[in-house]
NUKE-897359 format. One line per field, with one value per residue (C-alpha): residue in one letter; z negated, y, x. Coordinates in nm, 4 decimals. Each point is the difference from the previous one (the first is absolute). Layout:
<sites>
type: A;...
zz: Z;...
yy: Y;...
xx: X;...
</sites>
This chain:
<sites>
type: X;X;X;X;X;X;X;X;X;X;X;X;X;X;X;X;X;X;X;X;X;X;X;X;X;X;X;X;X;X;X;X;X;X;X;X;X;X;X;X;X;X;X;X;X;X;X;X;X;X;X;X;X;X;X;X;X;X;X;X;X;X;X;X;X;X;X;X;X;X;X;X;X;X;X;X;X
zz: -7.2287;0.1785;-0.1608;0.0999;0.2341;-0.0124;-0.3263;-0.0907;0.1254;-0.1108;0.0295;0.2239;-0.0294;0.3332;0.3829;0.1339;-0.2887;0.0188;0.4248;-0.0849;-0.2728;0.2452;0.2609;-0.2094;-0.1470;0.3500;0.0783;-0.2216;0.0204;-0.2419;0.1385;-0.1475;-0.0330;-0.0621;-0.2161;-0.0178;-0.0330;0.3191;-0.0642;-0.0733;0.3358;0.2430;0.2272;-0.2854;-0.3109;-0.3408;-0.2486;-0.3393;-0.2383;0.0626;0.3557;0.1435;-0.1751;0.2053;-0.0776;0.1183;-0.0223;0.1149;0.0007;-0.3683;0.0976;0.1508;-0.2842;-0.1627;0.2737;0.1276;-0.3899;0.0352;0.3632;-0.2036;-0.2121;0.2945;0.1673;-0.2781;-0.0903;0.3360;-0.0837
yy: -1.7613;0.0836;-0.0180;-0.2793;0.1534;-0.2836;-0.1545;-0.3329;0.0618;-0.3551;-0.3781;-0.2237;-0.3562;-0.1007;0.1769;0.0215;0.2205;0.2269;0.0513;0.1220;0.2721;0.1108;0.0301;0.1701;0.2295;0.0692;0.0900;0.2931;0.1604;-0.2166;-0.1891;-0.3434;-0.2368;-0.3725;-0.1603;-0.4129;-0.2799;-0.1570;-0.3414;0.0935;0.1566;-0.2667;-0.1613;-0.2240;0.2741;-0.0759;0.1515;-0.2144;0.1248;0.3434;-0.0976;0.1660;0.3001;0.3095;0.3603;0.3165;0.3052;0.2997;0.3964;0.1291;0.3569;-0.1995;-0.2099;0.1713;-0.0365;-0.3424;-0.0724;0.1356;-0.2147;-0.3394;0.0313;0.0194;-0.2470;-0.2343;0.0827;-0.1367;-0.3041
xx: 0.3875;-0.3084;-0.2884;-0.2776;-0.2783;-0.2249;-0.1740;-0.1848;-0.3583;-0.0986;0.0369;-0.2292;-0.0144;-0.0306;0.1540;-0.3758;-0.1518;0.3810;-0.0785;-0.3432;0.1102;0.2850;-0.2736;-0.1952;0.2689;0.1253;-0.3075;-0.0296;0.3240;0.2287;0.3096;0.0739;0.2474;-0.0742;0.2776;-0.0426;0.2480;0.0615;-0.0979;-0.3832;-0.0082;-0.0340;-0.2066;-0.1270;-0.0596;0.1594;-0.2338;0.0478;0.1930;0.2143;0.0599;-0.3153;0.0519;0.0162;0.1612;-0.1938;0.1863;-0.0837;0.1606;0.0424;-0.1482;-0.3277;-0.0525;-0.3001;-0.1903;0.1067;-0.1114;-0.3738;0.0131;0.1008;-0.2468;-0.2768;0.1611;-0.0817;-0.3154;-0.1247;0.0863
</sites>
């Protein structure tokens, strides 16, 4: 079997917050892929709960860096 190319980059509570970090990511060089169960994903947001939780994954062999870019990301908060 094939090993898995992409790994857990974090979780975000919310589908606004998870566009801005794959903007951001994007941005610098990093493909992502948002991962978040279809019923928090509508027109009317389900955040309470687990149901607002969003996946980012990104590449394994860009992980370091997309790491280092988290943490900036979240220190301008």
């Amino acid at each position: 079997m094939d090993e898995m190319k992409y790994e857990l980059l974090t979780e975000l509570h919310g589908r606004m917050e998870a566009d801005l970090l794959e903007s951001y990511l994007e941005a610098n060089g990093i493909d992502v892929e948002l991962v978040q169960e279809s019923i928090g994903h509508t027109i009317y947001p389900v955040t309470m709960d687990m149901l607002g939780r969003v996946q980012v994954f990104i590449p394994k062999e860009k992980a370091k860096a997309a790491k280092k870019l988290l943490e900036k990301f979240n220190s301008k908060e």
